[in-house]
N, C-alpha and C positions, 0 to 999 in steps of 0.2 A: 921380646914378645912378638908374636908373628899376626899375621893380618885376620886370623881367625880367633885368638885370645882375645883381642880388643874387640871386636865383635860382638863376642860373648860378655866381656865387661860391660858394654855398652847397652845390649838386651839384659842384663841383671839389675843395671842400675833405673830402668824404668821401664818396670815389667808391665804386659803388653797379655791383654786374650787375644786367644787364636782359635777360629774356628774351622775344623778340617773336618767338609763335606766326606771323603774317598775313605771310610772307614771300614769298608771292606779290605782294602789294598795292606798286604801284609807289612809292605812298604811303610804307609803314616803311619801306623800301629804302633811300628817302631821305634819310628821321627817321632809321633806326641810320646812315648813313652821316658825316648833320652832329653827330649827339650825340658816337658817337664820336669825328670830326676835332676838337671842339672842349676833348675829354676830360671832357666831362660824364657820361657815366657809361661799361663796360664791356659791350656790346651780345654779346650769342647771336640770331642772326636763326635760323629756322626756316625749313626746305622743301629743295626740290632743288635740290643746290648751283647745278648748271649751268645751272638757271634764274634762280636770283639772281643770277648771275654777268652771265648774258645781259641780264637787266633791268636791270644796273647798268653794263654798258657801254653799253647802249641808252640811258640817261639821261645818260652820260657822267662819272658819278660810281666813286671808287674804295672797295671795302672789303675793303680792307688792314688796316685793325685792327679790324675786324666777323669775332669768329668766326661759320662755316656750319655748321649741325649740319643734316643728312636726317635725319627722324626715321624714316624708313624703314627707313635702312642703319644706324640707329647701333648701336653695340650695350651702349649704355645703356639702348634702348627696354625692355625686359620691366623694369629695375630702378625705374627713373619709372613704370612701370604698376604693379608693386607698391606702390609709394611712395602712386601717387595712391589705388588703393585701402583704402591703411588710412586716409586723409587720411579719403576720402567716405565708409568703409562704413556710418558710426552714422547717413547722412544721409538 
C-alpha cells in the first residue's frame, strides 16, 4: 500500500467537510468533484452556481455530491460575516 492509499483510508474512515472558497479555478472543480466521488471527504465548493455548473460540464465532470453555495445569494452570508468578525476582531 503506498503512502497515498493509507491517506485515503484514513480521510474515508473519518469523513471531514471541506469548504473550497476558489470555485471559479477549474482546478478545485475538479479536486471537489474526485475527492468527493471517491468519499474522501464532504465538499462546499463556493461561487456562482451556474458557473460551476458550466465549468463542470465544460470539463465533463459531475457534481452531484459537491454541495454549491453563491455566496452572494446565500443567506447565511451576514451570519458567516458576523461569525468571521468576532473570529478576527482581537487581530
Amino acid at each position: 500500500m503506498s503512502i497515498l492509499d493509507g491517506i485515503k483510508q484514513k480521510a474515508k474512515a473519518d469523513v471531514r467537510h471541506i469548504v473550497l472558497a476558489e470555485g471559479e479555478d477549474e482546478r478545485v472543480v475538479r479536486a471537489a468533484a474526485q475527492i468527493a466521488s471517491e468519499g474522501l471527504a464532504r465538499i462546499t465548493l463556493l461561487g456562482q452556481v451556474d458557473a460551476l455548473l458550466s465549468s463542470a460540464k465544460k470539463l465533463g465532470i459531475s457534481l452531484d455530491s459537491v454541495t454549491l453555495v453563491d455566496p452572494a445569494t446565500s443567506d447565511k452570508a451576514a451570519a458567516y460575516a458576523d461569525k468571521l468578525y468576532e473570529l478576527r476582531k482581537n487581530k
